[in-house]
C-alpha positions as CSV (number, residue, x, y, z in Angstrom):
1,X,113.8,15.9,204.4
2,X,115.4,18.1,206.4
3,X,118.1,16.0,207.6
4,X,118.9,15.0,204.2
5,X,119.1,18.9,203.0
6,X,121.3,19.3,206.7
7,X,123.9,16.4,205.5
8,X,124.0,17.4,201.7
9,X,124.0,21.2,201.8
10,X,127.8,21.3,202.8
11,X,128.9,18.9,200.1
12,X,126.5,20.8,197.7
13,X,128.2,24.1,198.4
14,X,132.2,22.8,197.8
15,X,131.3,21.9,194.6
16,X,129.7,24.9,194.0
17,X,133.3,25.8,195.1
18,X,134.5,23.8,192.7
19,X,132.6,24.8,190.1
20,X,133.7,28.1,190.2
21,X,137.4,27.7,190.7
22,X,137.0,25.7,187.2
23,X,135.2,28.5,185.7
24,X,138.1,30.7,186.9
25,X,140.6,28.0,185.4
26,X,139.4,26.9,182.2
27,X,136.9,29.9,181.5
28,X,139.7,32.7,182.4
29,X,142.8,32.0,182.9
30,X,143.3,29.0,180.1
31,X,141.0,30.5,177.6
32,X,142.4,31.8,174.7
33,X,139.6,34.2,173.6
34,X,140.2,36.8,176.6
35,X,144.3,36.0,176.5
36,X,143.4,37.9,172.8
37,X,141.3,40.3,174.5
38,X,143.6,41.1,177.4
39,X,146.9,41.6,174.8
40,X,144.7,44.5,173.5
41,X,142.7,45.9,176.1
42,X,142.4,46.4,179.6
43,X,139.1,45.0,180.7
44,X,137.5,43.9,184.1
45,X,137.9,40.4,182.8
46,X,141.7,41.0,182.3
47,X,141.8,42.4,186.2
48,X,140.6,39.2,187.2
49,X,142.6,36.6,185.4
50,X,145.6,38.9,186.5
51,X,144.7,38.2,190.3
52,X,143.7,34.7,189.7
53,X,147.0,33.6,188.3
54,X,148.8,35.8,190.6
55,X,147.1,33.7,193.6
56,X,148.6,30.8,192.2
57,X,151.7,31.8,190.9
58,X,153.2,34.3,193.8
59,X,153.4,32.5,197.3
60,X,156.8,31.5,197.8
61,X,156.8,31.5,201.2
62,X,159.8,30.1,203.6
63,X,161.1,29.1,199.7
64,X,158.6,26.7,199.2
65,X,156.6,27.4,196.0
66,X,152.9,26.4,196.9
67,X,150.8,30.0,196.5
68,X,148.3,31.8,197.6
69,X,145.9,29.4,197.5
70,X,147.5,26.7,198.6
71,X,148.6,28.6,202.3
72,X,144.7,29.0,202.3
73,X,143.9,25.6,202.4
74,X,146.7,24.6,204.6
75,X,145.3,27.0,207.3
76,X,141.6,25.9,206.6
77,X,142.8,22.7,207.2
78,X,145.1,23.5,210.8
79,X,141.8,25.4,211.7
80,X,139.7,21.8,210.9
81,X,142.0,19.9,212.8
82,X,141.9,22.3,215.9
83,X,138.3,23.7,216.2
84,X,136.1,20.8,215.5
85,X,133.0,22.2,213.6
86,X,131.3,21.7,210.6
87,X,132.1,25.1,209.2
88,X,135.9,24.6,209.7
89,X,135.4,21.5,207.8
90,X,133.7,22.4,205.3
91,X,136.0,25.5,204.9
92,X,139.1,23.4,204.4
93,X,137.5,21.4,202.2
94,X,136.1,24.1,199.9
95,X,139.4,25.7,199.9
96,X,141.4,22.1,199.2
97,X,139.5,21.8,196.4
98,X,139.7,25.3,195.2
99,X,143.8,25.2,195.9
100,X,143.3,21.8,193.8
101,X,141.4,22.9,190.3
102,X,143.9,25.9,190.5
103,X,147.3,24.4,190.1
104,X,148.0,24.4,193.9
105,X,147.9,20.4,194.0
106,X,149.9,19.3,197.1
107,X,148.2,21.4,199.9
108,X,144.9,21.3,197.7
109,X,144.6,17.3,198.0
110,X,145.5,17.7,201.7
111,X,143.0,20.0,202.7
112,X,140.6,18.4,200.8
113,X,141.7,15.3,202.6
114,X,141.6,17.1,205.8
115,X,138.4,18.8,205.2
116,X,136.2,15.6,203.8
117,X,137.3,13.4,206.6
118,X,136.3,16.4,209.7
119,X,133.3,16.9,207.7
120,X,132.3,13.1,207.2
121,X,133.4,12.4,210.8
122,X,131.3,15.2,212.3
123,X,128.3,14.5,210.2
124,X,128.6,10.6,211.3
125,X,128.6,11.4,215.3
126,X,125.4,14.3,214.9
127,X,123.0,11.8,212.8
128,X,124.5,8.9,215.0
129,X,121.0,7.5,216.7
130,X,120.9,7.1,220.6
131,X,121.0,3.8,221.7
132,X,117.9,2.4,223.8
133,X,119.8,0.4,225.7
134,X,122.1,2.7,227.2
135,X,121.9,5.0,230.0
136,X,123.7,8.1,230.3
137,X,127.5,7.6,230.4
138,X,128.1,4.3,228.1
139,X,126.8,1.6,230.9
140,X,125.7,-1.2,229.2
141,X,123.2,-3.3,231.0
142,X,123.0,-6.7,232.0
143,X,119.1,-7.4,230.6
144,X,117.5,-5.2,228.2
């Protein structure tokens, strides 16, 4: 049991990633109820969609139009690449697909790329089962 909850707790946390980048998206900034609320007033709620929308519409950076978001996943994903380990992984993967459900598609889908296959990969080699028949630095045996 606990292996299972060790291999499916990263997974279960990006889509709770997920899950709130589209509560952002479609319960902020594409609702129309608090676009009505935030022509008249200046709530909390309207603070938030202003960031949100600004993370995804200001980031032109060396004149290439990604946003925030998108630079965010980018470097989660250089940082996945690099430091091998499950919390770099799973860091460019949350942030891929946060960039993603927020309008940042390009580097989104590429650090989600990025992040699943680091995270996949370094699941695969820590539940990988030693082999019997092996000793110490990959001899094989002639009889086993």
């Amino acid at each position: 049991m606990k292996r299972t909850l060790t291999l499916a707790l990263p997974w279960l946390l990006v889509l709770a990633a997920g899950g709130i980048a589209a509560a952002l998206r479609y319960g902020l900034v594409e609702s129309t109820d608090v676009a009505r609320i935030c022509e008249t007033s200046q709530a909390l709620v309207c603070d938030v969609r202003h960031w949100t929308v600004m993370g995804f519409i200001t980031g032109n950076i060396f004149n290439w139009p990604i946003g925030i978001y998108g630079w965010v996943a980018l470097a989660a994903a250089a940082l996945a690449l690099v430091w091998s380990r499950p919390l770099a992984a799973w860091l460019a993967t949350a942030t891929g697909l946060f960039a993603l459900i927020l309008y940042c598609f390009v580097p989104g889908a590429l650090a989600l790329l990025i992040g699943s296959l680091c995270l996949v990969r370094l699941q695969a080699t820590a539940a990988a089962p030693l082999d019997p028949y092996r000793r110490g630095k990959r001899q094989v045996q002639a009889q086993p």
